[in-house]
N, CA and C atoms as a LAMMPS dump frame, in Angstrom:
ITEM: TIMESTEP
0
ITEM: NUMBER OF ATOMS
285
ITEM: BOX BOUNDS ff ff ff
-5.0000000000000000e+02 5.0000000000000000e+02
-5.0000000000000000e+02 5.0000000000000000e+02
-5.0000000000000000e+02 5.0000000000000000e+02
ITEM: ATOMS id mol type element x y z
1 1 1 N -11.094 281.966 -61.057
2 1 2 C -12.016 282.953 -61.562
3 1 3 C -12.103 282.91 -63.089
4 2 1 N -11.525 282.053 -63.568
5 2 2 C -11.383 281.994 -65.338
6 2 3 C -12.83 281.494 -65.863
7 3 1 N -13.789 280.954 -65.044
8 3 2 C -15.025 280.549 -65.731
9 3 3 C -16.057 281.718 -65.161
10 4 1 N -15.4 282.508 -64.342
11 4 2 C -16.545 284.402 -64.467
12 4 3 C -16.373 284.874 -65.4
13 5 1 N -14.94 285.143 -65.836
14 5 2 C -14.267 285.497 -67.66
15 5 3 C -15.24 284.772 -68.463
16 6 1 N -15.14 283.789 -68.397
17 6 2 C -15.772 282.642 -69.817
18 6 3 C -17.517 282.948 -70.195
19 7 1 N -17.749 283.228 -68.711
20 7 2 C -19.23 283.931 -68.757
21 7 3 C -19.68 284.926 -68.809
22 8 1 N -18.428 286.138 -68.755
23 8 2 C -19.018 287.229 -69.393
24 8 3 C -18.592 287.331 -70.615
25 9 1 N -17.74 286.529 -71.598
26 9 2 C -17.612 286.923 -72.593
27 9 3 C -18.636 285.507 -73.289
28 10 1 N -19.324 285.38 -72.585
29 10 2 C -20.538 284.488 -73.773
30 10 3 C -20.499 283.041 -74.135
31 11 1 N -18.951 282.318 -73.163
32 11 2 C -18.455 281.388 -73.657
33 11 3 C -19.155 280.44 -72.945
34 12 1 N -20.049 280.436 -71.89
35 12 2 C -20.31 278.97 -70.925
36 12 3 C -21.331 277.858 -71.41
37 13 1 N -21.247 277.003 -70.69
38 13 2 C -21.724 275.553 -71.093
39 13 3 C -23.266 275.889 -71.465
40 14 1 N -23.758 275.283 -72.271
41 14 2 C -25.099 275.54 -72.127
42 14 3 C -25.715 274.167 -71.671
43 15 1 N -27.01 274.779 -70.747
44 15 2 C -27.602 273.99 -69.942
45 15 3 C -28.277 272.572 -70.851
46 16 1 N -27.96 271.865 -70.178
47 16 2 C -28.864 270.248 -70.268
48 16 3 C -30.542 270.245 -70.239
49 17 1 N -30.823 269.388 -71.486
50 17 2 C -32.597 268.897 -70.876
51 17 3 C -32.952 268.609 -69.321
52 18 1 N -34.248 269.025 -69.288
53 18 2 C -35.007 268.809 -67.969
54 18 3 C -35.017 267.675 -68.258
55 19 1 N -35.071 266.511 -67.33
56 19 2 C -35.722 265.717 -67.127
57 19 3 C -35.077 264.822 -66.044
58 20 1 N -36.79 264.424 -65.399
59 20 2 C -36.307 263.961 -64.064
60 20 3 C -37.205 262.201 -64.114
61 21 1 N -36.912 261.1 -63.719
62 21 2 C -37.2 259.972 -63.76
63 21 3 C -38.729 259.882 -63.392
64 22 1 N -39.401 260.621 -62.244
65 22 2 C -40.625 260.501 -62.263
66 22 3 C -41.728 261.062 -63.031
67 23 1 N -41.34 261.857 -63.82
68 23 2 C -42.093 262.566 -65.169
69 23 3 C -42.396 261.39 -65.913
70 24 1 N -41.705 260.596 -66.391
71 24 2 C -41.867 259.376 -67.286
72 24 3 C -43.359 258.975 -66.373
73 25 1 N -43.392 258.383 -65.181
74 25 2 C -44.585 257.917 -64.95
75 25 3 C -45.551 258.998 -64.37
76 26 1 N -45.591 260.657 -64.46
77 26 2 C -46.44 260.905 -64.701
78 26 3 C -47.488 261.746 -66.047
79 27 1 N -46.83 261.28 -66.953
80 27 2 C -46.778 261.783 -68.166
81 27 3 C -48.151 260.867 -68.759
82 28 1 N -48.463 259.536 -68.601
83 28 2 C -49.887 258.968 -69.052
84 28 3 C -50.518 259.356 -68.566
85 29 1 N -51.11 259.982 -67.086
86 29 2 C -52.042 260.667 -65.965
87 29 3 C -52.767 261.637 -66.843
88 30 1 N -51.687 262.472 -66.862
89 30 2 C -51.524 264.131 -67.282
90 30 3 C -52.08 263.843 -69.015
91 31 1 N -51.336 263.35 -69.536
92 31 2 C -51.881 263.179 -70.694
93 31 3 C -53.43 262.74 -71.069
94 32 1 N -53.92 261.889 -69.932
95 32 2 C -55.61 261.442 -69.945
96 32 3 C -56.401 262.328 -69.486
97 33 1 N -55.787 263.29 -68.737
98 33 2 C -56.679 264.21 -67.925
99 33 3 C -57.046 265.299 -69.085
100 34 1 N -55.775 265.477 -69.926
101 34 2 C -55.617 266.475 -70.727
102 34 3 C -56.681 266.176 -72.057
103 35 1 N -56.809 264.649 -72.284
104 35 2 C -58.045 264.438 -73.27
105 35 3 C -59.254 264.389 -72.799
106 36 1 N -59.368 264.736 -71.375
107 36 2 C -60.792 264.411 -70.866
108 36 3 C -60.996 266.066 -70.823
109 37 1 N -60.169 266.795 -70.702
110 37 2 C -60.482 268.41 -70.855
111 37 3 C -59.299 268.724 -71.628
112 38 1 N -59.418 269.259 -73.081
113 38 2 C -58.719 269.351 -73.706
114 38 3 C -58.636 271.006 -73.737
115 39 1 N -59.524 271.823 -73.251
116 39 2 C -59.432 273.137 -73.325
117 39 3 C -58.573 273.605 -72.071
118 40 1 N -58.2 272.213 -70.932
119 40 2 C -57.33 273.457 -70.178
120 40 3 C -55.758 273.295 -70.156
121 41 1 N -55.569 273.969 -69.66
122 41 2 C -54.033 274.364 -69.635
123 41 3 C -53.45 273.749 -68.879
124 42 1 N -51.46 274.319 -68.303
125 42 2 C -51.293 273.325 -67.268
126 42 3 C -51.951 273.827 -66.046
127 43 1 N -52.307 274.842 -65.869
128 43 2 C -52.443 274.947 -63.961
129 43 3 C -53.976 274.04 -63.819
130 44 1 N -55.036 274.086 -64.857
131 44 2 C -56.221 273.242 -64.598
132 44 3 C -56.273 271.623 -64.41
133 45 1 N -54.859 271.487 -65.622
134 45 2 C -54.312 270.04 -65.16
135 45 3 C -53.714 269.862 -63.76
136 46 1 N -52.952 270.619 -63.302
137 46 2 C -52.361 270.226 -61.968
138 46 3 C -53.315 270.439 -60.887
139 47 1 N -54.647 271.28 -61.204
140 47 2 C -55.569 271.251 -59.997
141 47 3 C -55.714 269.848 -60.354
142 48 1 N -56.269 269.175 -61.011
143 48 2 C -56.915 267.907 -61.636
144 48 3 C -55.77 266.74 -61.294
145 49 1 N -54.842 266.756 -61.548
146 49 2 C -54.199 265.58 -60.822
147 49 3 C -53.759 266.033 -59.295
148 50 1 N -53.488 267.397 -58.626
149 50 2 C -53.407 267.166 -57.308
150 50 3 C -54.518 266.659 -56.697
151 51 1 N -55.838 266.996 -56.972
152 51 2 C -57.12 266.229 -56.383
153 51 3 C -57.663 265.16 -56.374
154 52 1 N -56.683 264.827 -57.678
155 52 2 C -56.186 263.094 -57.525
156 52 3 C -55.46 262.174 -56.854
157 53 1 N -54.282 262.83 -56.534
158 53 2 C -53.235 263.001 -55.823
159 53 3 C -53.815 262.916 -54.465
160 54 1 N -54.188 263.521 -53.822
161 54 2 C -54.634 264.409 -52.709
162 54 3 C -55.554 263.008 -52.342
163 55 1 N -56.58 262.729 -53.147
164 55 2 C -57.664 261.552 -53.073
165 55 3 C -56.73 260.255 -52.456
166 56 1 N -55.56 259.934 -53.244
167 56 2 C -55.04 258.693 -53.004
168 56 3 C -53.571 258.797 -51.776
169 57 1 N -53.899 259.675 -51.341
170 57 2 C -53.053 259.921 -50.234
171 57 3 C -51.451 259.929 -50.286
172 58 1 N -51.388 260.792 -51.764
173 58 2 C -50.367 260.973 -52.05
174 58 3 C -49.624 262.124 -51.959
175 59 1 N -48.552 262.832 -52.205
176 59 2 C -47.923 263.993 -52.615
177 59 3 C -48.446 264.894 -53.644
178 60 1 N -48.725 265.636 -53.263
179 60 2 C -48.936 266.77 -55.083
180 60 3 C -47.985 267.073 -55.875
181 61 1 N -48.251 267.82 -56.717
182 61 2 C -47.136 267.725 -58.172
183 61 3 C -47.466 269.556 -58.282
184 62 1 N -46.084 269.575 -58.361
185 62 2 C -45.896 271.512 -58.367
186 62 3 C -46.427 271.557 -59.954
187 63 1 N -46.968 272.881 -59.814
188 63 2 C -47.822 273.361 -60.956
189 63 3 C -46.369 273.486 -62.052
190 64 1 N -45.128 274.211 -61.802
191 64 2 C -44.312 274.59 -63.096
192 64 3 C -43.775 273.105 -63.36
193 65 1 N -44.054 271.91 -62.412
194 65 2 C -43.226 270.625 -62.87
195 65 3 C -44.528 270.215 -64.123
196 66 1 N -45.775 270.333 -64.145
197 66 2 C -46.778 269.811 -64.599
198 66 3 C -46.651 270.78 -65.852
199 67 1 N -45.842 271.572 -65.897
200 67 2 C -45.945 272.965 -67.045
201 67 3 C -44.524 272.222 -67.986
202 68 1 N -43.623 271.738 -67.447
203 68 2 C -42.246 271.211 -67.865
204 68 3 C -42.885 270.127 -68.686
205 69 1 N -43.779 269.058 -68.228
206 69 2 C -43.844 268.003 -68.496
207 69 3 C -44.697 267.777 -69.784
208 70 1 N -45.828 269.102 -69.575
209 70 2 C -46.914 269.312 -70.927
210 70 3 C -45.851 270.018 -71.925
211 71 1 N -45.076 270.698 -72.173
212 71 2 C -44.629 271.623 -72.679
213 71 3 C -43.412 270.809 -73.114
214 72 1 N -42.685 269.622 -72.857
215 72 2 C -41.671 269.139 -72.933
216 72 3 C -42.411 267.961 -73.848
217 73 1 N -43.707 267.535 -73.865
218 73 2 C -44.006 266.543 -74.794
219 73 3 C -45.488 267.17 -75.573
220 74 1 N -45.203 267.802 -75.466
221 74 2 C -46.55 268.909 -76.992
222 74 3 C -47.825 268.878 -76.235
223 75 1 N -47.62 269.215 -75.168
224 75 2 C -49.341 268.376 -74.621
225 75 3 C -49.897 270.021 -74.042
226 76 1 N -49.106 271.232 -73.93
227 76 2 C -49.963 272.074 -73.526
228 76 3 C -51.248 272.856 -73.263
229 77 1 N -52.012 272.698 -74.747
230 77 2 C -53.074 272.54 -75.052
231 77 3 C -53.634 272.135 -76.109
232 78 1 N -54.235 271.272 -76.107
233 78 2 C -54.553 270.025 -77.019
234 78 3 C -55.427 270.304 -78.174
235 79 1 N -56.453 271.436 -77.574
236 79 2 C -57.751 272.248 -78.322
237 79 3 C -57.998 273.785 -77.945
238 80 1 N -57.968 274.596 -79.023
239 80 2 C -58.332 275.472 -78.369
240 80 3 C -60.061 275.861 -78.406
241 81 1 N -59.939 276.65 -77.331
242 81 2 C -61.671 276.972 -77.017
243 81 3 C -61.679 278.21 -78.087
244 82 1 N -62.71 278.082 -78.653
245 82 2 C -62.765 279.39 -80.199
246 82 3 C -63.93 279.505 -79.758
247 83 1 N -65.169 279.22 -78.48
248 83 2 C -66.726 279.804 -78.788
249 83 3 C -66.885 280.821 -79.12
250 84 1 N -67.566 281.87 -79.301
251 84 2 C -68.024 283.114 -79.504
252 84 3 C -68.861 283.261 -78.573
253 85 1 N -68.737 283.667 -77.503
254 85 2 C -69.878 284.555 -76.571
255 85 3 C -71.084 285.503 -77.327
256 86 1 N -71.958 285.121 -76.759
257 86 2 C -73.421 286.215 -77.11
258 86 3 C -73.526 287.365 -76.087
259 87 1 N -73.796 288.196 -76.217
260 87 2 C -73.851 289.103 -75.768
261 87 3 C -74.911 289.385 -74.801
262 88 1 N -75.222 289.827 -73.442
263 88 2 C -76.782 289.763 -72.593
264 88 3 C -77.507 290.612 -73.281
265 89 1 N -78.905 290.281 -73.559
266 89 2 C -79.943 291.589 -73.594
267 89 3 C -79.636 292.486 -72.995
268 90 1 N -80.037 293.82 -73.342
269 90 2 C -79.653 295.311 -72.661
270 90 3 C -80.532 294.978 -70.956
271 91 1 N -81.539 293.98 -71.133
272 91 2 C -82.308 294.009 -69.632
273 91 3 C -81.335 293.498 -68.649
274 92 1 N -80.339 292.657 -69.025
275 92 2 C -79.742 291.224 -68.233
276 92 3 C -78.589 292.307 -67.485
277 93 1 N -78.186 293.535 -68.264
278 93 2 C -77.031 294.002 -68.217
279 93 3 C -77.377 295.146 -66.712
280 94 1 N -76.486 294.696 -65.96
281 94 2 C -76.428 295.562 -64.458
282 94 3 C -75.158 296.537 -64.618
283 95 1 N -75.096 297.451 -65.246
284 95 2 C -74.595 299.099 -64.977
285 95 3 C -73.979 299.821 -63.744
C-alpha cells in the first residue's frame, strides 16, 4: 500500500507521451484533409477520413484518437473562419 501513500501525498510517476505506432501513418491523411478544409476541426476531420475509411473497406479511427493526433502535432486548426455574417432583411426574418 506504500504507492496509495506516494499518491496522496503528490509523489507519483507522471504519465508518459501518447503515442501509438499507427498515428505515424495516419498523420499525412489527416494532415491533407486538414489543408483541403482548413476551417475544420478534429471531429470534421474524423467524419472525413472515416468516409474514407469506410470507402476503402477499412476500420474507422475514433474521433478523440484523431483529436490526440491533431493536437499532438499543431494541426488542430490550421485557419480560423473570421467571416462576418450579414444580417436577413427584417422581410427574410420568421418571428
Amino acid at each position: 500500500m506504500e504507492w496509495q501513500s506516494d499518491r496522496l501525498k503528490g509523489r507519483s510517476k507522471p504519465r508518459r507521451f501518447y503515442r501509438k505506432a499507427e498515428d505515424a501513418k495516419r498523420l499525412p491523411i489527416i494532415r491533407k484533409l486538414a489543408g483541403q478544409r482548413p476551417t475544420y476541426g478534429y471531429l470534421g476531420i474524423a467524419a472525413l477520413l472515416d468516409r474514407k475509411r469506410r470507402a476503402a473497406d477499412m476500420p474507422v479511427v475514433n474521433a478523440k484518437r484523431v483529436r490526440r493526433i491533431m493536437k499532438g502535432n499543431h494541426a488542430m486548426l490550421l485557419e480560423k473562419h473570421t467571416a462576418v455574417r450579414k444580417a436577413a432583411p427584417m422581410a427574410a426574418r420568421s418571428w
